[in-house]
C-alpha positions as CSV (number, residue, x, y, z in Angstrom):
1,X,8.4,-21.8,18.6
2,X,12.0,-21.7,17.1
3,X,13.7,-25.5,17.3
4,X,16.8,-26.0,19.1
5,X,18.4,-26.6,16.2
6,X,17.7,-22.8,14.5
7,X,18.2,-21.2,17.6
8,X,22.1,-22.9,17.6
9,X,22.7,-21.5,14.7
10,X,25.1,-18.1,14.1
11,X,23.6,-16.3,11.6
12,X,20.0,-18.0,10.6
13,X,17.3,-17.3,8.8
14,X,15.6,-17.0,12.4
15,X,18.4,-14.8,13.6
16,X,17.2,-11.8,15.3
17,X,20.4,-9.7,14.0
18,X,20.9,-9.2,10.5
19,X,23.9,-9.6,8.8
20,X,25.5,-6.4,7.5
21,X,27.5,-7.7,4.6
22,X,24.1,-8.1,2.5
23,X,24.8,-6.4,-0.5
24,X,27.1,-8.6,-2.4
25,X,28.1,-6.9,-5.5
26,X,31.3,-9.1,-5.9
27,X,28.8,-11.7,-6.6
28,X,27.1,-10.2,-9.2
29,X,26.9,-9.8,-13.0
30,X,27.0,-6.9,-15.1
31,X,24.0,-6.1,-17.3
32,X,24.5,-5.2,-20.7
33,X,23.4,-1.4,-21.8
34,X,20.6,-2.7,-24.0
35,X,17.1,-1.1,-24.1
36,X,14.4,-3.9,-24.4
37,X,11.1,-4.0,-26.0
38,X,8.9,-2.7,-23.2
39,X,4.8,-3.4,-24.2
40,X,2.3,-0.9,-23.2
41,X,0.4,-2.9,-21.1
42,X,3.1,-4.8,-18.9
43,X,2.2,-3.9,-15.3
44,X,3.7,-5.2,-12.2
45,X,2.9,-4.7,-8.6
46,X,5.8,-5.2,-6.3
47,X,4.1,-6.0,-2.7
48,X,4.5,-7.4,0.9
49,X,3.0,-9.3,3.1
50,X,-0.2,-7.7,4.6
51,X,0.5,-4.5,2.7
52,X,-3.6,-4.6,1.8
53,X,-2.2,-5.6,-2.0
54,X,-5.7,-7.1,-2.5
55,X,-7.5,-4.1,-1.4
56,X,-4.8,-2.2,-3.9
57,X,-6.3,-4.6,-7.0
58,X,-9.7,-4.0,-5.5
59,X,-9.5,-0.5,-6.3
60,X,-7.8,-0.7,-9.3
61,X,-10.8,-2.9,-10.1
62,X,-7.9,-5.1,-12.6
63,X,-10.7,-7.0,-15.0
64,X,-12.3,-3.4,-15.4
65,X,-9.0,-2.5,-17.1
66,X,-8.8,-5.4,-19.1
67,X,-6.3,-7.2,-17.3
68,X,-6.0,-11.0,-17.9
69,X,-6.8,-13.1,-15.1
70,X,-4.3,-14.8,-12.4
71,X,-4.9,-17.1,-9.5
72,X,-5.2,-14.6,-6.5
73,X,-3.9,-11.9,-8.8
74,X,-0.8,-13.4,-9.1
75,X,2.3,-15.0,-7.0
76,X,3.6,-16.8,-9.6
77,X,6.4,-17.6,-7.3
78,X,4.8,-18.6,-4.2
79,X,5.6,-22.1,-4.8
80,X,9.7,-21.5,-5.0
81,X,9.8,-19.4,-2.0
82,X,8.1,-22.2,0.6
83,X,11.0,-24.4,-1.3
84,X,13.8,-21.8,-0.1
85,X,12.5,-20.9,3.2
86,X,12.9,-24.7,4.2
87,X,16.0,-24.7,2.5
88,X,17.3,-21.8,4.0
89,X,18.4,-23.6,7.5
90,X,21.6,-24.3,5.9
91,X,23.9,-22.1,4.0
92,X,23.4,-22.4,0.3
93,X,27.0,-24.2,-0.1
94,X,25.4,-27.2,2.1
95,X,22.5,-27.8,-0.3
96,X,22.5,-31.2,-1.2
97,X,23.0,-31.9,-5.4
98,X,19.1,-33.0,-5.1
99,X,17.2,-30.1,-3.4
100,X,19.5,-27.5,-5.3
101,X,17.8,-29.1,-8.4
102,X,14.4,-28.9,-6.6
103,X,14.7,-25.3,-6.1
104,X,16.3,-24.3,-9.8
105,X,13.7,-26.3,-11.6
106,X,11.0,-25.1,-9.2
107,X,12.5,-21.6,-10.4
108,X,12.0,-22.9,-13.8
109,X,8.5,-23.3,-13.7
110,X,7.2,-20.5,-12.0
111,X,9.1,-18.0,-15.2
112,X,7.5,-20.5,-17.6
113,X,4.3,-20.1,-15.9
114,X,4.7,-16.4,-16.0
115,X,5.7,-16.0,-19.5
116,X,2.6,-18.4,-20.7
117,X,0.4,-16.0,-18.8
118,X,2.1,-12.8,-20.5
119,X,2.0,-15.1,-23.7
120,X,-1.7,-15.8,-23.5
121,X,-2.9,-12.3,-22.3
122,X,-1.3,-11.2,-25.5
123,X,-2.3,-13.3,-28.1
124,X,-5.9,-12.1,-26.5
125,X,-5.3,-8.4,-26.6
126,X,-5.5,-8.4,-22.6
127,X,-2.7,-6.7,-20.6
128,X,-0.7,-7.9,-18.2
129,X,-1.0,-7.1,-14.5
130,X,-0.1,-9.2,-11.7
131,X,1.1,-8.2,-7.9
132,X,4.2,-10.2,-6.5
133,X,5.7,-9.4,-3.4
134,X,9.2,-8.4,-3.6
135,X,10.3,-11.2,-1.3
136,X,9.1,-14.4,-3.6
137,X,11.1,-12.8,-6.9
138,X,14.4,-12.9,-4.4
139,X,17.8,-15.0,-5.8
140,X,18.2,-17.5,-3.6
141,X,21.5,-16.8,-4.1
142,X,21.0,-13.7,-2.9
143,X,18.9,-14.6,0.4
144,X,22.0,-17.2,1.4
145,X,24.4,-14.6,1.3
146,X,21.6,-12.1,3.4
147,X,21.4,-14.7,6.0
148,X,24.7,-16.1,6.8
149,X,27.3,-13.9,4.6
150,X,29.1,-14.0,1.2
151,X,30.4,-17.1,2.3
152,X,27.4,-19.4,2.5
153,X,27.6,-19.5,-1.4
154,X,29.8,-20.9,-4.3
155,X,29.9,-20.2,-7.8
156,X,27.1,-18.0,-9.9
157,X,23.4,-17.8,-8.9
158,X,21.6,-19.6,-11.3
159,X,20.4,-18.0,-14.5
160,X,16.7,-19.0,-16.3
161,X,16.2,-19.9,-19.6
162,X,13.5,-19.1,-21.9
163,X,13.6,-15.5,-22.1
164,X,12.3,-13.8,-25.0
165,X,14.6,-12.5,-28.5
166,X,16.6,-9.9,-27.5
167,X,16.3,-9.7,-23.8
168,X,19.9,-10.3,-22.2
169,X,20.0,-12.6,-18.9
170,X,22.5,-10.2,-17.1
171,X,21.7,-8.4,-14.0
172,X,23.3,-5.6,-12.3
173,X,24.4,-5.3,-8.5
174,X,21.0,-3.7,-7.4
175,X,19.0,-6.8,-8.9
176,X,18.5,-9.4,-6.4
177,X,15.7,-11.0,-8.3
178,X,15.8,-14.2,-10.2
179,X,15.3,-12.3,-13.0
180,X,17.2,-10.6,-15.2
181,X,17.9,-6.5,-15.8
182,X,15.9,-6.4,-19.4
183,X,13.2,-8.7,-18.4
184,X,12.9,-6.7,-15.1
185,X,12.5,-3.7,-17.7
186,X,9.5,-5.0,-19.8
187,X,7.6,-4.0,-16.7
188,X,5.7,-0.5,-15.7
189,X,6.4,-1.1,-11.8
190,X,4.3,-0.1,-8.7
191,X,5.9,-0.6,-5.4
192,X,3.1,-0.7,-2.5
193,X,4.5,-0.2,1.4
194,X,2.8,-0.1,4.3
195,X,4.3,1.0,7.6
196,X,6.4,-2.1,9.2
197,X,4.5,-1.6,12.5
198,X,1.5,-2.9,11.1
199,X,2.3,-4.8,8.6
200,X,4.9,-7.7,10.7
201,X,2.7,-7.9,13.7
202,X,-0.2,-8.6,11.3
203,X,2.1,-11.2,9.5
204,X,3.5,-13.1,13.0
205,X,-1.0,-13.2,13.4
206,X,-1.0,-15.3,10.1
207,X,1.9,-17.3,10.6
208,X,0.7,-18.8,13.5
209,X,-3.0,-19.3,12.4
210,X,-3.9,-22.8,12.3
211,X,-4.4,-22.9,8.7
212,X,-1.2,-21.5,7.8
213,X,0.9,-24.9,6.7
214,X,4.0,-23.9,8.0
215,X,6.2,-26.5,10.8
216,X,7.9,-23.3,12.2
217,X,5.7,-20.6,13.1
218,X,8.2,-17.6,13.3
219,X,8.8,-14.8,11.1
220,X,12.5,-15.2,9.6
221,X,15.0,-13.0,8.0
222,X,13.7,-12.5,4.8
223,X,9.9,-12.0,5.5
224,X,10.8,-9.2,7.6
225,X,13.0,-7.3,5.8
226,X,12.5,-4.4,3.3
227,X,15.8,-4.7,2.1
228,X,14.3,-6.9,-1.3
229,X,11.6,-4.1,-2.5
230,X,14.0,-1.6,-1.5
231,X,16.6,-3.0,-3.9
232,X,14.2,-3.5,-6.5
233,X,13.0,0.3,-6.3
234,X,16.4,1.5,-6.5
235,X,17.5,-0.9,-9.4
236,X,14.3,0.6,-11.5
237,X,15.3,4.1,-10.5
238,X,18.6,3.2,-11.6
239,X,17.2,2.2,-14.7
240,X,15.1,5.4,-15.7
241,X,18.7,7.1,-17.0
242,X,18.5,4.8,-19.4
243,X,15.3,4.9,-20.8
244,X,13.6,2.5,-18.1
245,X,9.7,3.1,-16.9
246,X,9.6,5.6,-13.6
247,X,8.5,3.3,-10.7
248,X,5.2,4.6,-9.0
249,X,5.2,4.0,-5.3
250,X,2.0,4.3,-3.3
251,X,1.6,4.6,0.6
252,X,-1.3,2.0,1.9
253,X,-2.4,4.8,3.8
254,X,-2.8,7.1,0.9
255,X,-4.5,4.3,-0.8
256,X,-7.4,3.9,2.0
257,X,-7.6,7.7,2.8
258,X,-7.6,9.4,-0.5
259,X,-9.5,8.7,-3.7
260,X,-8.1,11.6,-5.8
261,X,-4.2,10.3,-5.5
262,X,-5.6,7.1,-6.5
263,X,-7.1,8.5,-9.5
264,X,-3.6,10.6,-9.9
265,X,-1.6,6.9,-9.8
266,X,-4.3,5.6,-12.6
267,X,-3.4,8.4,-14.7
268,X,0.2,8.2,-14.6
269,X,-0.2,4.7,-14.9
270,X,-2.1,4.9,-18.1
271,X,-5.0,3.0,-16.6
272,X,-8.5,4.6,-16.7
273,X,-9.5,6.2,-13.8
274,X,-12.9,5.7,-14.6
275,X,-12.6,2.2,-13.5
276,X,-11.8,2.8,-10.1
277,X,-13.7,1.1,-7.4
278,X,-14.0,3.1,-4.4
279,X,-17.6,0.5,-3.4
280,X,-18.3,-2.7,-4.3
281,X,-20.3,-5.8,-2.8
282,X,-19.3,-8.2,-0.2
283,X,-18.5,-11.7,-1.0
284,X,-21.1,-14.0,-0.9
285,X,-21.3,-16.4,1.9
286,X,-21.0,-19.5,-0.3
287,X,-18.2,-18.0,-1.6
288,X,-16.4,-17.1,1.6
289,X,-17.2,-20.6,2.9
290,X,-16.1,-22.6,0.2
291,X,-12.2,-21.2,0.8
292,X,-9.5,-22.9,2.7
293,X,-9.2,-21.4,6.5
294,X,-6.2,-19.5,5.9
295,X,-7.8,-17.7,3.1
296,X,-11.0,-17.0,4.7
297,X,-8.6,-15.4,7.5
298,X,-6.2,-13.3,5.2
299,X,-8.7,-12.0,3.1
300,X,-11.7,-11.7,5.9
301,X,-11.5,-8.1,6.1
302,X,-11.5,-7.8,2.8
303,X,-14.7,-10.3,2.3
304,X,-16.7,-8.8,4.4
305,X,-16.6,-4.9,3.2
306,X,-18.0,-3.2,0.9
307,X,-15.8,-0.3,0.8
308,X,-12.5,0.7,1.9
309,X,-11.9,0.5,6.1
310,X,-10.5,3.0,7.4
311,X,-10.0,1.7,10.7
312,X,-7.2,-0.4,8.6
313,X,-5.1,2.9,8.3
314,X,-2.2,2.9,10.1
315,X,-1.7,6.5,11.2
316,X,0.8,8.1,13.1
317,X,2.9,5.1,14.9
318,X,4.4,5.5,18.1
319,X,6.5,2.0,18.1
320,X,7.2,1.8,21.7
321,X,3.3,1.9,22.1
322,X,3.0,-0.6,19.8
323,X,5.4,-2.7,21.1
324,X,3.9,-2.8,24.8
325,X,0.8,-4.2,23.0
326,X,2.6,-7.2,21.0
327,X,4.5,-7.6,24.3
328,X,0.9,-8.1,26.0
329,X,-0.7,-10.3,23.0
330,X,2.3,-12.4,22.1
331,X,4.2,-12.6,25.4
332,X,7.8,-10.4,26.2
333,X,10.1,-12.6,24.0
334,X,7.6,-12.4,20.9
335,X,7.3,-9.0,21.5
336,X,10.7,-8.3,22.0
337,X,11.8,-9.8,18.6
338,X,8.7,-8.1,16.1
339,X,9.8,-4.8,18.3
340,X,13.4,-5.4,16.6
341,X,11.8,-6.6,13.3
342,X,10.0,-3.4,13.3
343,X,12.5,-0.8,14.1
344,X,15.1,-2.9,11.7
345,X,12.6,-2.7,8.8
346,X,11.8,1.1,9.7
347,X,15.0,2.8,7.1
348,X,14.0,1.0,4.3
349,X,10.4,1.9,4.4
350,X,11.2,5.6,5.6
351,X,13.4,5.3,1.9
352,X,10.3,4.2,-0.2
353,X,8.3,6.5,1.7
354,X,9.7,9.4,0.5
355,X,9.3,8.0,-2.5
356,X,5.6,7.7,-2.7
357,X,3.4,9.4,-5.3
358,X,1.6,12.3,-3.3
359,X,-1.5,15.0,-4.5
């Protein structure tokens, strides 16, 4: 359950109303109108939480297309978003000296980390594919003011260092990454969504698994919200009138129900169809054993197909059903709160949605 403390607090990260004044542009910088060296075979997949993005790299069958190899197919960031989330119970201006350093060099390290991987699948002829979910590239900056207001903050949101020759380190009001506009650009984007009514509920299940190290086991602000992949979709369709890759955005649904738009997205892509995986073996016991217990769980459905499940698809969603059944599995005030989750998250996805790549 929320503390005492969180619950005090007007706005918090574990507010159940979001703040309207989210989109700071004051705030932000200006990008420079350069057009950056953009590789061939840069490829990033902007996720969620329980949007099936390991099913997606699954299909896309990744080492078939000679991609180099992550841990868990990326989150390079993982690490600097458990550092925010803690942080977030204050506003950003309340940060001590010492865990503002924390998080920046934490920052740091996950971009190094990220550009030795682009560095190394390079040098070895590989390309570079990893997923990320929108929500661990956010400015913590950015997720301060989303929280609490243009007020939780002071001064500039921290800027890395160590990008390549040539690549400015401005970003434009639609970027609410830690990265900046040209490095964002290097990228061939793919935005996978999945309908908000299965995709919270099935996170709130995680959260409060056993093996999920987490002291608070409540959704919060940010994991809930499509406001961070929505931005990012709109800043690369911004950046298409200027020379920028067309972001792809595919349906979860789509991807488990239909084969031949998955063989459309490879194409447009410029990945080989022919490497699709549609079938492929379960994981072997002393595999599936051998991983931690929150893994076994988030990936058990996955572990134990062969093929796609269908009975994964979300359909057509009639939220006040849904809701009666959270209300019945998590009790009324659990229920209550993913019901507003839900419905709050539902205008950004409807966005993407009509967005996504169809036959």
């Amino acid at each position: 359950m929320i503390s005492d403390q969180l619950l005090s607090r007007k706005p918090s990260l574990y507010s159940f109303k979001l703040n309207l004044n989210k989109d700071p542009d004051s705030m932000s910088q200006t990008a420079e109108q350069t057009t950056p060296p953009r590789p061939d075979a840069r490829y990033i997949f902007v996720t969620g939480p329980r949007t099936a993005s390991h099913l997606l790299m699954r299909i896309l069958n990744i080492e078939g297309q000679g991609a180099r190899p992550t841990w868990n197919d990326g989150y390079f960031w993982l690490q600097a978003m458990n550092l925010r989330t803690d942080a977030h119970k204050n506003l950003m201006k309340e940060w001590s000296a010492e865990e503002k350093k924390s998080i920046e060099d934490m920052e740091q390290k996950c971009f190094n980390n990220l550009l030795e991987y682009i560095k190394n699948a390079e040098v070895e002829g590989d390309k570079v594919m990893f997923k990320e979910h929108a929500l661990l590239l956010n400015h913590p900056f950015f997720e301060s003011q989303h929280i609490y207001g243009e007020w939780a903050t002071v001064g500039e949101p921290q800027v890395l260092k160590g990008y390549p020759a040539g690549l400015s380190t401005t970003r434009s009001s639609l970027n609410k990454t830690i990265l900046s506009d040209d490095f964002l650009r290097t990228f061939r984007p793919t935005f996978l969504i999945r309908h908000p009514a299965v995709s919270i509920p099935s996170l709130f299940r995680a959260v409060r698994h056993e093996g999920f190290k987490r002291k608070i086991k409540e959704l919060n602000l940010i994991e809930t919200s499509l406001f961070w992949p929505r931005k990012l979709l709109e800043f690369y369709e911004a950046q298409q009138s200027n020379g920028g890759e067309e972001p792809l955005v595919i349906d979860a649904d789509d991807m488990m129900t239909s084969p031949e738009l998955m063989l459309k997205y490879a194409r447009l892509a410029g990945l080989d169809p022919n490497k699709l995986q549609f079938e492929w073996e379960k994981a072997p016991k002393e595999v599936t054993d051998s991983q931690p217990p929150i893994v076994q769980y988030m990936l058990g459905s996955l572990n134990s197909s062969d093929k796609v499940d269908l009975g994964k698809v979300a359909g057509n969603v009639d939220i006040d059903v849904e809701a009666a059944k959270w209300r019945e599995e998590f009790g009324e005030t659990a229920g209550d709160r993913l019901e507003t989750y839900v419905r709050t998250a539902m205008s950004d996805y409807e966005y993407m949605r009509s967005k996504r790549l169809t036959i």
